[in-house]
VEXDRENNU-377559 format. One record per residue: x, y, z of N, C-alpha, C, CB in turn. Coordinates in steps of 0.2 Angstrom, whole numbers, padded with zeros to 4 digits, always signed. Glycine has a CB too. Layout:
VEXDRENNU-377559
XYZXYZXYZXYZ ...
end
This chain:
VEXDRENNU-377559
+0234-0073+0245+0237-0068+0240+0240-0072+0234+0242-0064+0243 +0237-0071+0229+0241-0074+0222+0249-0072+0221+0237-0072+0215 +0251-0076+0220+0258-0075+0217+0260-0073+0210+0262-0079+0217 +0255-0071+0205+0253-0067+0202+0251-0059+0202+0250-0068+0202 +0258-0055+0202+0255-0048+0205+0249-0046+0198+0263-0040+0206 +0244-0040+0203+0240-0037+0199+0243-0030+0194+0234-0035+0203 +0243-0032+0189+0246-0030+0184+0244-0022+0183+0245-0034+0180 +0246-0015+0185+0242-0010+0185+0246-0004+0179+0240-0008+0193 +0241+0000+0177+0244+0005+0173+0240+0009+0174+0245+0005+0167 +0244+0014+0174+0241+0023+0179+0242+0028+0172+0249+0026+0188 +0236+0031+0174+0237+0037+0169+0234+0042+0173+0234+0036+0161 +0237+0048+0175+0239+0055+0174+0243+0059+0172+0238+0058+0178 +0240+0065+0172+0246+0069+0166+0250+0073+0173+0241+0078+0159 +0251+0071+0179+0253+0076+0186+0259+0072+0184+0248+0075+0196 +0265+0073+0184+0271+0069+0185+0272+0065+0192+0276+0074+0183 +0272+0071+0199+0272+0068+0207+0268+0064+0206+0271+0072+0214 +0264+0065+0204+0256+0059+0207+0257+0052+0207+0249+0058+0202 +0258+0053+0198+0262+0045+0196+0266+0042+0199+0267+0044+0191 +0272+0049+0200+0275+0043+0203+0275+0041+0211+0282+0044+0201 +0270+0046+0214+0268+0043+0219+0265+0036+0220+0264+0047+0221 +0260+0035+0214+0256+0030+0216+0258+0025+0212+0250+0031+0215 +0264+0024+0209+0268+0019+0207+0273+0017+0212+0271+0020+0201 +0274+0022+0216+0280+0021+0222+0277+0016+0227+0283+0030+0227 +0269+0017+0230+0265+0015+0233+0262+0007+0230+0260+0022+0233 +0260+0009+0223+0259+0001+0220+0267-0005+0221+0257+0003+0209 +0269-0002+0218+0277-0006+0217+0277-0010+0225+0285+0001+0215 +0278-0006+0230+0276-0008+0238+0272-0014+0238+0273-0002+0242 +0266-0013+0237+0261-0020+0238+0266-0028+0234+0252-0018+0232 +0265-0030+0238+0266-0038+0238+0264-0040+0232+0261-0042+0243 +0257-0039+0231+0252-0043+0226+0252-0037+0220+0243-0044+0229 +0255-0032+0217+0253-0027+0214+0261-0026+0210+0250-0020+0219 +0259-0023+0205+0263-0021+0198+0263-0014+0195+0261-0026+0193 +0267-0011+0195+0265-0005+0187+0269-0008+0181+0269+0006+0189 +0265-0008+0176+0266-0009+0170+0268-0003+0166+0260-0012+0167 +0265+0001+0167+0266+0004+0163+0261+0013+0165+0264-0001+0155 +0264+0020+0164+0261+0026+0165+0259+0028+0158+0266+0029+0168 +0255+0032+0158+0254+0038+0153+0252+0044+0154+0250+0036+0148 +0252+0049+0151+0253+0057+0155+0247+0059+0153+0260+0062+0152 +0244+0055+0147+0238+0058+0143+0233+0054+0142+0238+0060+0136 +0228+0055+0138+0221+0052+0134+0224+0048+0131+0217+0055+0130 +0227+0050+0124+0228+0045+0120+0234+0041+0121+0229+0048+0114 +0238+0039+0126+0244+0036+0125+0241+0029+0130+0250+0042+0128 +0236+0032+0136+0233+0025+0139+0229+0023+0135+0229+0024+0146 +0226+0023+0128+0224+0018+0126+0229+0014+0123+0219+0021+0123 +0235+0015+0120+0239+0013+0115+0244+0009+0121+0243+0020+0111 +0244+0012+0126+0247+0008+0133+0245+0002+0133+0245+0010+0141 +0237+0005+0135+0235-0002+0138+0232-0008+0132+0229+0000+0143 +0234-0006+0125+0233-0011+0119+0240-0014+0122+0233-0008+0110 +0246-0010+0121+0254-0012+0120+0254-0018+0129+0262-0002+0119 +0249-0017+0133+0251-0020+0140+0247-0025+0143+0251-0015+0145 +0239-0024+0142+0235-0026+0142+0233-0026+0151+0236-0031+0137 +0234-0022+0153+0236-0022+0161+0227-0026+0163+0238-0012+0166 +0230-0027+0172+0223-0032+0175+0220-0026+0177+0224-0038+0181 +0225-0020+0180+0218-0014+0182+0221-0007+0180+0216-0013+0192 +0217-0003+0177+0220+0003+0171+0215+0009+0179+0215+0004+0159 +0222+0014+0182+0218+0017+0184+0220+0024+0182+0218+0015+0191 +0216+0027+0181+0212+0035+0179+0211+0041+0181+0208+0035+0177 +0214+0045+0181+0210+0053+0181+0204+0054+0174+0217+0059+0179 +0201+0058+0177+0199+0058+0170+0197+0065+0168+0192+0054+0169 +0202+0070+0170+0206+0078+0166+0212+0076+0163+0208+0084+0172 +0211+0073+0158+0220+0074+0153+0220+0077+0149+0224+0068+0149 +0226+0078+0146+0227+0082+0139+0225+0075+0136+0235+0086+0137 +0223+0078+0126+0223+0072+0123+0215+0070+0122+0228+0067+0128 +0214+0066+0126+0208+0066+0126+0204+0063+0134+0206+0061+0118 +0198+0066+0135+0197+0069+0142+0196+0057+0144+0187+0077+0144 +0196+0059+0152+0194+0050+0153+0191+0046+0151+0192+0048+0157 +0184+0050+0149+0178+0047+0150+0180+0044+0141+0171+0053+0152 +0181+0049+0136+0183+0044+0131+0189+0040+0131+0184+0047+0126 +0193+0042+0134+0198+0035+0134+0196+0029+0138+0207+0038+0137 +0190+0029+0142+0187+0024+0147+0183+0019+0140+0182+0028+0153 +0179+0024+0139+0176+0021+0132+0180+0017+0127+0173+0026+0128 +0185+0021+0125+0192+0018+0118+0194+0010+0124+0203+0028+0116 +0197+0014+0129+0199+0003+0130+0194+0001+0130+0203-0001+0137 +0187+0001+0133+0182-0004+0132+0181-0007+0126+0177-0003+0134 +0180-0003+0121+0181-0005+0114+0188-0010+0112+0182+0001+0112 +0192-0009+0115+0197-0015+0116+0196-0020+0118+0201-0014+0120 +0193-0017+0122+0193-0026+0129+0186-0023+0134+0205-0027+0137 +0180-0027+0131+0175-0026+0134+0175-0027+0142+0171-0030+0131 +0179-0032+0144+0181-0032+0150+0186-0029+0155+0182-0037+0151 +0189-0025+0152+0195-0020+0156+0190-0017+0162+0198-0012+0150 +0194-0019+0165+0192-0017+0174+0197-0011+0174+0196-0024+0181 +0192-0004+0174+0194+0002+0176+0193+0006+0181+0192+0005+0173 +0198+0010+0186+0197+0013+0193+0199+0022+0189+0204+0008+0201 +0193+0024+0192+0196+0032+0190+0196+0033+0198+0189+0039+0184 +0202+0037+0198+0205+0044+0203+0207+0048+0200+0211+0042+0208 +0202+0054+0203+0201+0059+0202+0198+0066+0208+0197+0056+0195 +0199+0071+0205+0196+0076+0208+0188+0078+0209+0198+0082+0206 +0186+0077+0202+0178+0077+0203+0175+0075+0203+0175+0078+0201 +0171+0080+0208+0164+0073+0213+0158+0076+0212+0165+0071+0223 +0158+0078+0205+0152+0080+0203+0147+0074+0202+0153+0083+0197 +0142+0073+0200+0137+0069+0199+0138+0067+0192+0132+0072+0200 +0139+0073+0187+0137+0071+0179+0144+0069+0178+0135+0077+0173 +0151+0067+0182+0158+0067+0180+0154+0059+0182+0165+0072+0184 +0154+0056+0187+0154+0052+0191+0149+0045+0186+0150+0056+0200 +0142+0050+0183+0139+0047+0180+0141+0045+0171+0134+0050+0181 +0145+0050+0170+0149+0048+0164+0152+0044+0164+0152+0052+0162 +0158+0043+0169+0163+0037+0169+0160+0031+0169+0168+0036+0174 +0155+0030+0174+0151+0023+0177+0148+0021+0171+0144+0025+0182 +0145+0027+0166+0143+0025+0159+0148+0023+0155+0141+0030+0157 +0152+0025+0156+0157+0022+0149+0160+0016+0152+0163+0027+0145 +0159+0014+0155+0163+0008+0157+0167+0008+0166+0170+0008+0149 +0169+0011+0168+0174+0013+0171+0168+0007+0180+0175+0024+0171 +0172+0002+0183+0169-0001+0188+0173+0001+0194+0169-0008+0188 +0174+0007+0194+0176+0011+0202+0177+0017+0202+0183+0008+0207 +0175+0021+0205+0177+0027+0207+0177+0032+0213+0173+0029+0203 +0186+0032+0215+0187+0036+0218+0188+0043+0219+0190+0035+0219 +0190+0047+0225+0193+0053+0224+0200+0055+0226+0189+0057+0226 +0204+0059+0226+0208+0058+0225+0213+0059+0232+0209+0059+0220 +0207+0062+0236+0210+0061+0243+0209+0056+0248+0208+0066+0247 +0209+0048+0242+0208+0043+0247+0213+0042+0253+0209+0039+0243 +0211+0036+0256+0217+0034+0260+0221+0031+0253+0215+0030+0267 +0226+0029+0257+0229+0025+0252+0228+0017+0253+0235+0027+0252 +0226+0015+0260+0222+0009+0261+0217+0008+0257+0220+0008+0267 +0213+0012+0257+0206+0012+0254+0208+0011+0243+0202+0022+0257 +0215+0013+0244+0214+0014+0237+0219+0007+0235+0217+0023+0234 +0221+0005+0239+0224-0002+0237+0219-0006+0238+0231-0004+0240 +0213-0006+0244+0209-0010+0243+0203-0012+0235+0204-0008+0249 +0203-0006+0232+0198-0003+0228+0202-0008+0223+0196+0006+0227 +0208-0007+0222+0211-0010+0215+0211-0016+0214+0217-0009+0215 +0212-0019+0222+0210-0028+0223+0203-0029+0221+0211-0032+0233 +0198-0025+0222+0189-0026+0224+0188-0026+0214+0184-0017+0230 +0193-0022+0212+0191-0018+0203+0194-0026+0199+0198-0007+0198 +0199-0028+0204+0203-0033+0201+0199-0041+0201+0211-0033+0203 +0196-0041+0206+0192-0045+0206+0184-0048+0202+0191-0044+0211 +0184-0041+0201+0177-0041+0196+0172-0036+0199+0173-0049+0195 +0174-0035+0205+0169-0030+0210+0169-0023+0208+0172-0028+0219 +0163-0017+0208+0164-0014+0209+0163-0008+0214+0164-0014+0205 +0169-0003+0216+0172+0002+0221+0168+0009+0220+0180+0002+0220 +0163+0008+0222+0160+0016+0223+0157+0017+0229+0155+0018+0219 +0161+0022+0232+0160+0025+0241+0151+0027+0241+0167+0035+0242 +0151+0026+0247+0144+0027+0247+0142+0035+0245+0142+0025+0253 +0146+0041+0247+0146+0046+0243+0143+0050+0237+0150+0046+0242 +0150+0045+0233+0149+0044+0225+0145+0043+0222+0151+0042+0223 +0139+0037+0226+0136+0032+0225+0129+0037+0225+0138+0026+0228 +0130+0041+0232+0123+0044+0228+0122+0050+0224+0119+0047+0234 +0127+0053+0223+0126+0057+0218+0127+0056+0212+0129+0060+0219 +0127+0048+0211+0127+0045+0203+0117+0043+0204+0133+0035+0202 +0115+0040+0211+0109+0041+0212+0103+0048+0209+0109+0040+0217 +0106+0052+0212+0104+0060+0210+0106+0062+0204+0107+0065+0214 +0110+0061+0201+0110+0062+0193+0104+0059+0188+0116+0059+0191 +0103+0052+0191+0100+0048+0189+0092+0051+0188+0101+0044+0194 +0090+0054+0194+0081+0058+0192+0082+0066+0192+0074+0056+0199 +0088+0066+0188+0090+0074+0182+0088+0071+0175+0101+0077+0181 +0086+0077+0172+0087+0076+0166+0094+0077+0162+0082+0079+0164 +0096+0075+0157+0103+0077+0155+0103+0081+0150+0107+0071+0153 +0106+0086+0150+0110+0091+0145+0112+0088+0139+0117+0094+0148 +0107+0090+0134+0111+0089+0127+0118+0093+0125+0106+0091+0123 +0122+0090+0120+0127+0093+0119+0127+0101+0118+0127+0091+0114 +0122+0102+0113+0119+0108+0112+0119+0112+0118+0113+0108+0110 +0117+0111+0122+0114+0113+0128+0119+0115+0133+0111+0108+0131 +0126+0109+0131+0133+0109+0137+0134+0116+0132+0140+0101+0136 +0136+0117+0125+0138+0123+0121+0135+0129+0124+0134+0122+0113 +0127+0131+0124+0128+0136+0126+0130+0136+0134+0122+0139+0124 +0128+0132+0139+0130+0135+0145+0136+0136+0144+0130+0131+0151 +0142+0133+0142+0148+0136+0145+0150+0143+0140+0155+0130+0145 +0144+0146+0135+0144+0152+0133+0141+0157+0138+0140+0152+0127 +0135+0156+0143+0133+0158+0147+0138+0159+0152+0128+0155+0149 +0143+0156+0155+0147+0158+0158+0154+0158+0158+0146+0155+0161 +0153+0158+0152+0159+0165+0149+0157+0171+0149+0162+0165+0142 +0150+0171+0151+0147+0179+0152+0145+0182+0144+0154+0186+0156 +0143+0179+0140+0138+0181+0135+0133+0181+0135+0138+0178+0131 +0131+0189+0133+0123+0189+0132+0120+0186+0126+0121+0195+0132 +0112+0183+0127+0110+0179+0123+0110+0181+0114+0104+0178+0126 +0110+0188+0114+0113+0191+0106+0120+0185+0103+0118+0199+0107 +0123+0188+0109+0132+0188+0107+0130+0178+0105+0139+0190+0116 +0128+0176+0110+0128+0168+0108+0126+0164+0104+0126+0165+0109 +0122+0169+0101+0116+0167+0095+0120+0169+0088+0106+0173+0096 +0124+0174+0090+0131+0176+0083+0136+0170+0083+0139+0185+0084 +0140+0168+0089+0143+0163+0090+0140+0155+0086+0144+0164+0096 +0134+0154+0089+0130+0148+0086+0126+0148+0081+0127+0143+0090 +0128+0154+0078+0124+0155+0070+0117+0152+0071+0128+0150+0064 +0113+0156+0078+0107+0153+0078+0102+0161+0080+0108+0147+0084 +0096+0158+0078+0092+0165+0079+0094+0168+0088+0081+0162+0078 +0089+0173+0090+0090+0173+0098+0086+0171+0102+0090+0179+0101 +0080+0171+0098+0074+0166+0100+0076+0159+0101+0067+0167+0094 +0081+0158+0099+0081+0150+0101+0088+0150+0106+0083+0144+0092 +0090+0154+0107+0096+0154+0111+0092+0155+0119+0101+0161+0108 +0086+0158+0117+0083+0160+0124+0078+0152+0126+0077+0167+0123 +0077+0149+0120+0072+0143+0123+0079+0140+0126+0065+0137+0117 +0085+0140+0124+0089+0134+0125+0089+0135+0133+0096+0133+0120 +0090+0142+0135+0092+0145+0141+0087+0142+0146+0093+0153+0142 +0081+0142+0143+0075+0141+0147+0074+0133+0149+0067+0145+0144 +0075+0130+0144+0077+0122+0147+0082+0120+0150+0076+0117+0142 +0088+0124+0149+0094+0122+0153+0090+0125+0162+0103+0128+0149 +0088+0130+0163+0088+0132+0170+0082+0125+0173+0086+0143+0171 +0079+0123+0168+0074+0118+0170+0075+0112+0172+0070+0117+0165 +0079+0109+0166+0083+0102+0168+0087+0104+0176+0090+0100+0161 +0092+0110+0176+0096+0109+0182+0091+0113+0189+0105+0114+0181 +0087+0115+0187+0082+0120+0194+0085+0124+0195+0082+0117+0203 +0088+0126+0191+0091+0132+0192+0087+0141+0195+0094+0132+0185 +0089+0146+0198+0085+0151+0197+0085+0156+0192+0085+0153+0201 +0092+0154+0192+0093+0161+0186+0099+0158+0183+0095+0169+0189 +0101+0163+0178+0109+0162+0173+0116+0159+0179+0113+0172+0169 +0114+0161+0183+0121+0163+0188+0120+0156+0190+0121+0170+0195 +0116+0154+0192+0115+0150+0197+0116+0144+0194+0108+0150+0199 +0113+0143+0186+0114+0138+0182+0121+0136+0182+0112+0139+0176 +0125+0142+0179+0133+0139+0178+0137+0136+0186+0138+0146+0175 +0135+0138+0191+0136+0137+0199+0134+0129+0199+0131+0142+0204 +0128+0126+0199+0127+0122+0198+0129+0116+0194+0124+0123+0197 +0133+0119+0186+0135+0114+0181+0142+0114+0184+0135+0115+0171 +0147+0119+0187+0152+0115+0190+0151+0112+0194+0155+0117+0193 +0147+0113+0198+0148+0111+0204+0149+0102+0204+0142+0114+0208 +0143+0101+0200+0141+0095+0197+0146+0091+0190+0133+0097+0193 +0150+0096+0188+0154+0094+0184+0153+0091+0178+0157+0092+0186 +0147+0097+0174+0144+0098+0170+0148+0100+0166+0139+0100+0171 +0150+0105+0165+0155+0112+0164+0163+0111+0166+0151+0118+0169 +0168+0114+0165+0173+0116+0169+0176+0122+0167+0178+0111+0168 +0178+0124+0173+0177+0131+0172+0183+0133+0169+0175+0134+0177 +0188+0128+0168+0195+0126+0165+0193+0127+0156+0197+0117+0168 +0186+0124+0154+0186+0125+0147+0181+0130+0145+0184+0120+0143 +0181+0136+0149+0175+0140+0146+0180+0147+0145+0167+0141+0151 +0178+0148+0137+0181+0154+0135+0181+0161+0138+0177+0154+0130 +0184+0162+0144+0183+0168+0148+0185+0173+0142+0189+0168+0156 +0189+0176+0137+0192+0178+0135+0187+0180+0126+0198+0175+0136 +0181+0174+0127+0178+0176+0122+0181+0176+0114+0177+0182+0124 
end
Protein backbone atom coordinates (compact mmCIF):
# COMPACT_ATOMS: atom_id res chain seq x y z
CA UNK A 1 0.00 0.00 0.00
CA UNK A 2 1.42 3.43 -0.94
CA UNK A 3 1.74 6.04 1.57
CA UNK A 4 0.28 8.22 -0.84
CA UNK A 5 -3.49 8.20 -0.20
CA UNK A 6 -5.67 8.06 -3.30
CA UNK A 7 -6.91 11.22 -3.70
CA UNK A 8 -10.83 11.13 -4.34
CA UNK A 9 -13.76 13.65 -5.09
CA UNK A 10 -17.29 12.60 -4.94
CA UNK A 11 -20.03 14.22 -6.62
CA UNK A 12 -23.76 13.75 -5.80
CA UNK A 13 -26.43 16.01 -5.30
CA UNK A 14 -27.95 13.23 -2.14
CA UNK A 15 -26.43 15.18 0.90
CA UNK A 16 -26.40 11.36 3.20
CA UNK A 17 -24.78 9.72 0.39
CA UNK A 18 -21.76 12.01 0.40
CA UNK A 19 -21.43 11.93 3.39
CA UNK A 20 -21.76 8.36 3.61
CA UNK A 21 -19.14 7.71 1.20
CA UNK A 22 -16.67 10.16 2.47
CA UNK A 23 -17.22 8.74 6.04
CA UNK A 24 -16.37 5.22 4.37
CA UNK A 25 -13.43 6.76 1.96
CA UNK A 26 -11.71 8.85 4.85
CA UNK A 27 -11.63 5.14 6.78
CA UNK A 28 -9.35 3.44 4.12
CA UNK A 29 -5.81 3.59 4.87
CA UNK A 30 -4.78 4.34 1.34
CA UNK A 31 -7.79 6.87 0.40
CA UNK A 32 -8.63 10.65 0.71
CA UNK A 33 -11.76 12.94 0.02
CA UNK A 34 -10.68 16.07 -1.51
CA UNK A 35 -13.22 17.58 -2.06
CA UNK A 36 -17.51 17.01 -2.73
CA UNK A 37 -19.83 18.68 -5.11
CA UNK A 38 -23.66 18.56 -5.09
CA UNK A 39 -23.90 19.20 -8.97
CA UNK A 40 -22.63 19.04 -12.59
CA UNK A 41 -21.13 22.16 -12.85
CA UNK A 42 -19.32 22.50 -9.57
CA UNK A 43 -17.28 18.85 -10.11
CA UNK A 44 -15.91 20.18 -13.06
CA UNK A 45 -14.61 23.52 -11.33
CA UNK A 46 -13.65 20.97 -8.24
CA UNK A 47 -11.89 18.88 -10.01
CA UNK A 48 -9.90 21.82 -12.02
CA UNK A 49 -9.41 23.63 -8.40
CA UNK A 50 -8.19 19.64 -6.95
CA UNK A 51 -7.21 17.76 -9.60
CA UNK A 52 -8.17 14.47 -7.63
CA UNK A 53 -6.54 10.80 -8.54
CA UNK A 54 -10.28 9.27 -8.75
CA UNK A 55 -13.56 11.63 -9.41
CA UNK A 56 -16.41 9.41 -8.47
CA UNK A 57 -20.00 10.14 -10.06
CA UNK A 58 -23.55 9.86 -10.14
CA UNK A 59 -24.66 10.76 -13.20
CA UNK A 60 -28.41 12.39 -12.33
CA UNK A 61 -27.37 16.07 -11.04
CA UNK A 62 -28.76 19.24 -11.23
CA UNK A 63 -26.59 21.56 -13.31
CA UNK A 64 -25.53 19.47 -15.85
CA UNK A 65 -26.37 15.61 -16.14
CA UNK A 66 -22.84 13.11 -15.64
CA UNK A 67 -22.34 12.20 -18.77
CA UNK A 68 -21.49 15.94 -19.68
CA UNK A 69 -19.60 16.75 -16.74
CA UNK A 70 -17.64 13.22 -17.48
CA UNK A 71 -16.85 14.68 -20.92
CA UNK A 72 -16.01 18.61 -19.47
CA UNK A 73 -13.12 16.92 -17.07
CA UNK A 74 -11.83 14.85 -19.81
CA UNK A 75 -11.46 17.85 -21.61
CA UNK A 76 -9.33 18.87 -18.70
CA UNK A 77 -7.36 16.09 -18.22
CA UNK A 78 -7.49 13.45 -20.98
CA UNK A 79 -6.50 11.02 -18.35
CA UNK A 80 -8.90 11.61 -15.34
CA UNK A 81 -9.75 8.23 -14.03
CA UNK A 82 -13.58 8.40 -13.60
CA UNK A 83 -15.87 5.81 -11.48
CA UNK A 84 -19.74 6.58 -11.89
CA UNK A 85 -22.13 5.21 -9.00
CA UNK A 86 -25.15 5.44 -9.79
CA UNK A 87 -28.81 4.04 -10.05
CA UNK A 88 -29.01 3.34 -13.73
CA UNK A 89 -28.40 0.20 -15.21
CA UNK A 90 -29.78 0.92 -18.31
CA UNK A 91 -27.78 0.07 -21.33
CA UNK A 92 -27.76 3.53 -23.11
CA UNK A 93 -26.86 5.20 -19.46
CA UNK A 94 -24.07 2.62 -19.09
CA UNK A 95 -23.07 3.22 -22.84
CA UNK A 96 -23.05 6.90 -22.57
CA UNK A 97 -20.64 7.25 -19.66
CA UNK A 98 -18.22 4.47 -21.10
CA UNK A 99 -18.46 6.87 -24.04
CA UNK A 100 -17.49 9.88 -22.65
CA UNK A 101 -14.79 8.91 -20.87
CA UNK A 102 -15.79 7.37 -17.57
CA UNK A 103 -13.37 3.79 -16.77
CA UNK A 104 -15.80 2.13 -14.20
CA UNK A 105 -19.13 1.75 -13.66
CA UNK A 106 -21.03 0.81 -10.63
CA UNK A 107 -24.35 0.62 -9.15
CA UNK A 108 -25.17 1.90 -6.27
CA UNK A 109 -26.18 -1.07 -4.31
CA UNK A 110 -22.66 -2.05 -4.26
CA UNK A 111 -20.95 -3.70 -1.57
CA UNK A 112 -18.85 -1.43 -0.18
CA UNK A 113 -15.78 -3.85 -0.56
CA UNK A 114 -16.50 -4.10 -4.02
CA UNK A 115 -16.61 -0.22 -4.19
CA UNK A 116 -13.38 0.46 -2.54
CA UNK A 117 -11.85 -2.24 -4.66
CA UNK A 118 -13.17 -0.50 -7.96
CA UNK A 119 -11.57 2.84 -6.80
CA UNK A 120 -8.03 1.13 -6.27
CA UNK A 121 -8.66 -0.92 -9.92
CA UNK A 122 -9.96 3.03 -11.65
CA UNK A 123 -6.88 4.31 -9.72
CA UNK A 124 -4.56 2.08 -11.17
CA UNK A 125 -5.47 2.58 -14.71
CA UNK A 126 -7.93 -0.57 -14.79
CA UNK A 127 -11.11 -0.46 -15.76
CA UNK A 128 -14.32 -1.64 -13.25
CA UNK A 129 -17.23 -2.99 -15.09
CA UNK A 130 -19.32 -5.81 -13.29
CA UNK A 131 -20.03 -8.37 -15.53
CA UNK A 132 -23.75 -7.26 -15.57
CA UNK A 133 -23.04 -3.90 -16.82
CA UNK A 134 -20.79 -5.13 -19.04
CA UNK A 135 -23.27 -6.92 -21.06
CA UNK A 136 -25.60 -4.56 -21.45
CA UNK A 137 -23.04 -2.05 -22.80
CA UNK A 138 -22.61 -5.32 -25.09
CA UNK A 139 -26.36 -5.23 -26.11
CA UNK A 140 -26.48 -1.68 -26.71
CA UNK A 141 -23.80 -2.16 -28.85
CA UNK A 142 -25.90 -4.15 -31.88
CA UNK A 143 -28.94 -1.39 -31.24
CA UNK A 144 -29.14 1.09 -33.24
CA UNK A 145 -28.93 4.64 -31.49
CA UNK A 146 -31.64 7.29 -31.12
CA UNK A 147 -30.98 10.42 -32.68
CA UNK A 148 -31.58 13.50 -30.74
CA UNK A 149 -34.55 14.15 -32.61
CA UNK A 150 -35.75 10.93 -31.96
CA UNK A 151 -34.89 11.21 -27.92
CA UNK A 152 -37.34 14.69 -28.56
CA UNK A 153 -40.18 12.98 -29.81
CA UNK A 154 -40.17 9.89 -27.56
CA UNK A 155 -40.26 11.53 -24.33
CA UNK A 156 -43.34 13.55 -26.31
CA UNK A 157 -44.79 10.09 -26.79
CA UNK A 158 -44.74 9.51 -23.28
CA UNK A 159 -46.04 12.38 -22.09
CA UNK A 160 -49.01 10.94 -23.89
CA UNK A 161 -49.11 13.21 -27.06
CA UNK A 162 -50.83 12.38 -29.93
CA UNK A 163 -48.91 12.58 -33.15
CA UNK A 164 -50.91 15.99 -34.08
CA UNK A 165 -50.16 17.57 -30.78
CA UNK A 166 -46.32 16.75 -31.52
CA UNK A 167 -46.07 17.82 -34.83
CA UNK A 168 -47.61 21.59 -33.18
CA UNK A 169 -45.01 21.24 -30.52
CA UNK A 170 -41.92 20.53 -33.10
CA UNK A 171 -43.18 22.77 -35.76
CA UNK A 172 -43.21 19.74 -37.86
CA UNK A 173 -45.64 18.37 -40.54
CA UNK A 174 -47.61 14.87 -38.99
CA UNK A 175 -46.39 12.91 -41.66
CA UNK A 176 -42.98 13.31 -40.36
CA UNK A 177 -43.88 12.93 -36.83
CA UNK A 178 -45.27 9.52 -37.92
CA UNK A 179 -42.05 8.30 -39.82
CA UNK A 180 -40.08 9.50 -36.79
CA UNK A 181 -42.47 7.09 -34.52
CA UNK A 182 -41.99 4.30 -37.11
CA UNK A 183 -38.10 4.28 -36.80
CA UNK A 184 -38.06 4.87 -33.19
CA UNK A 185 -40.37 1.51 -32.52
CA UNK A 186 -37.73 -0.12 -35.17
CA UNK A 187 -34.44 0.80 -33.69
CA UNK A 188 -35.85 -0.31 -30.10
CA UNK A 189 -38.21 -3.55 -31.33
CA UNK A 190 -40.60 -2.11 -30.03
CA UNK A 191 -44.46 -3.21 -30.57
CA UNK A 192 -46.18 -0.38 -30.09
CA UNK A 193 -46.19 3.40 -28.59
CA UNK A 194 -46.44 1.93 -25.06
CA UNK A 195 -43.99 -0.41 -25.37
CA UNK A 196 -41.37 1.91 -26.80
CA UNK A 197 -41.49 4.36 -23.94
CA UNK A 198 -41.23 1.07 -21.41
CA UNK A 199 -38.27 0.11 -23.09
CA UNK A 200 -36.39 3.73 -23.33
CA UNK A 201 -36.69 3.63 -19.49
CA UNK A 202 -36.04 0.75 -18.86
CA UNK A 203 -32.78 1.16 -20.86
CA UNK A 204 -32.39 4.64 -19.73
CA UNK A 205 -32.98 6.17 -22.83
CA UNK A 206 -35.64 8.56 -21.45
CA UNK A 207 -36.28 9.51 -17.72
CA UNK A 208 -39.31 9.59 -16.76
CA UNK A 209 -38.18 12.31 -14.24
CA UNK A 210 -37.78 14.71 -17.62
CA UNK A 211 -40.81 14.12 -19.55
CA UNK A 212 -43.42 16.74 -19.61
CA UNK A 213 -46.34 14.83 -17.90
CA UNK A 214 -48.18 18.24 -17.63
CA UNK A 215 -47.75 19.08 -21.17
Amino acid sequence: MSDVPIRVLIADDHLMLRYGLATFIDQQGDMKVVAQAANGHDVVSLFRAHRPDVTLMDLRMPGASGVSAIAAIRKVDPQARILVLTIHKGDEAVYQAIRAGARGYLLKDVPFDELRDAIRAVHRGEQRIPAEIASKMAERLRTGELTAREVDVLKLVAAGLANKEIADRMQVSEGTVKRYVVVILSKLGARDRTHAVTLAIERSIIDIDDVDLHR
